[in-house]
C-alpha positions as CSV (number, residue, x, y, z in Angstrom):
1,X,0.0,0.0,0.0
2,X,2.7,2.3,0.7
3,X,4.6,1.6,-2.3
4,X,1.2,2.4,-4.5
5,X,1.3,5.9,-2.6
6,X,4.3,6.5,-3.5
7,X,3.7,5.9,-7.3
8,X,1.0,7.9,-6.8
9,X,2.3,10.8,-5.0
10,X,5.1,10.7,-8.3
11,X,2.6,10.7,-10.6
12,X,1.0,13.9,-9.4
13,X,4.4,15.3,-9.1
14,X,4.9,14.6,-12.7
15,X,1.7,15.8,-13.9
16,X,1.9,19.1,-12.0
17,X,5.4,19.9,-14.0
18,X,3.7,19.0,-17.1
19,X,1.0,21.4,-16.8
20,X,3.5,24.0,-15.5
21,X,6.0,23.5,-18.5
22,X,2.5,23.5,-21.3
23,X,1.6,27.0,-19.1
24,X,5.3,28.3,-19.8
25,X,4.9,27.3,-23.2
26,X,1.5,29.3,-24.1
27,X,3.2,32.2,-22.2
28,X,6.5,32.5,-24.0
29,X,4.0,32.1,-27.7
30,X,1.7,34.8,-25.9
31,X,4.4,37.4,-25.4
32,X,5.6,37.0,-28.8
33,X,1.9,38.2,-30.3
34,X,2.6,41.0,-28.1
35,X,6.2,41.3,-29.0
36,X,5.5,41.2,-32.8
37,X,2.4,43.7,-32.5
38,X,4.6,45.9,-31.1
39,X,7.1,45.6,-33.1
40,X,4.9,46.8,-36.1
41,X,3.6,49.5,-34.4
42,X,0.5,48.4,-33.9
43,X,-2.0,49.1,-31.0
44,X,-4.5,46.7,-29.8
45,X,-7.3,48.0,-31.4
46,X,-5.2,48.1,-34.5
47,X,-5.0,44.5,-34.5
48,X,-8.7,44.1,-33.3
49,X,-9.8,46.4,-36.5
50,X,-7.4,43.8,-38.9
51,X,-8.6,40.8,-37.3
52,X,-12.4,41.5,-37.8
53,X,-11.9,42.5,-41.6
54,X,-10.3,38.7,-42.2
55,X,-12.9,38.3,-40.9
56,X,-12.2,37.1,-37.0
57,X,-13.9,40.1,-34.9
58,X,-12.0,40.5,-31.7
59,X,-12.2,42.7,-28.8
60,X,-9.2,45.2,-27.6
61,X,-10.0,43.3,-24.2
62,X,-10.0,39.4,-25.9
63,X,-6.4,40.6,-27.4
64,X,-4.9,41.7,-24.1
65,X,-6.1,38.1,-22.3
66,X,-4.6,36.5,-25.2
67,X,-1.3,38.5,-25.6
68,X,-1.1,37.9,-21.4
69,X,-1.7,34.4,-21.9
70,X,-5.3,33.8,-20.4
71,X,-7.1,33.4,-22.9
72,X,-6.8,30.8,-25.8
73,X,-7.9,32.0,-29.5
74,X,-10.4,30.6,-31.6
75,X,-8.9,28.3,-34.6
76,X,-10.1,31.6,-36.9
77,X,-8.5,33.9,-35.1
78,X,-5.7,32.0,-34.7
79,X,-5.2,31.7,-38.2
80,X,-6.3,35.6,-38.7
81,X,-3.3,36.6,-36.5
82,X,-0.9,34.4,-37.4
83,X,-1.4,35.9,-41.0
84,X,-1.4,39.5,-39.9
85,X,1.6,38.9,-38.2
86,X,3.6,36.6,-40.4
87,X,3.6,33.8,-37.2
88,X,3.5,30.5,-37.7
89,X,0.1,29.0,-36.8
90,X,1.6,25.6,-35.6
91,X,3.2,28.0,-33.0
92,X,0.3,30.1,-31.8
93,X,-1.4,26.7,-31.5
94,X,1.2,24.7,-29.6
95,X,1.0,28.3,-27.6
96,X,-2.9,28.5,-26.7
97,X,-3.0,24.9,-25.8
């Protein structure tokens, strides 16, 4: 019995860095929206305006949770920003999830 705690206590252990290391992941391909909007010189309700003529609306508000990392993108979106800001969508997918 002791021995199956054990196992068990590990497994949480292991789990816990996983979902720490997917968190660090999203938030290092969040910054880098942020990084390259900036970069461009665009504000966020520049982006929001682009985004809703490909046809994604966004809010200002939606952009910040996103570029902060708390908030995943629709697929659409997704694909709407990583076009307006020459990303690769693989990476803002790995990113959001």
């Amino acid at each position: 019995m002791r021995r199956l705690r054990g196992l068990t206590e590990l497994r949480l252990l292991l789990l816990t860095l996983y979902v720490a290391r997917l968190r660090h992941m999203a938030s290092e391909a969040a910054s880098q929206l942020k990084h390259v909007r900036l970069r461009r010189g665009m504000t966020l309700q520049e982006l929001a305006d682009k985004c809703a003529a490909g046809g994604a609306p966004v809010t200002e508000s939606a952009l910040s949770r996103i570029e902060r990392g708390r908030h995943t993108p629709r697929p659409k979106l997704r694909a709407v920003l990583a076009g307006l800001l020459d990303l690769d969508f693989d990476e803002i997918q790995r990113g959001a999830a």
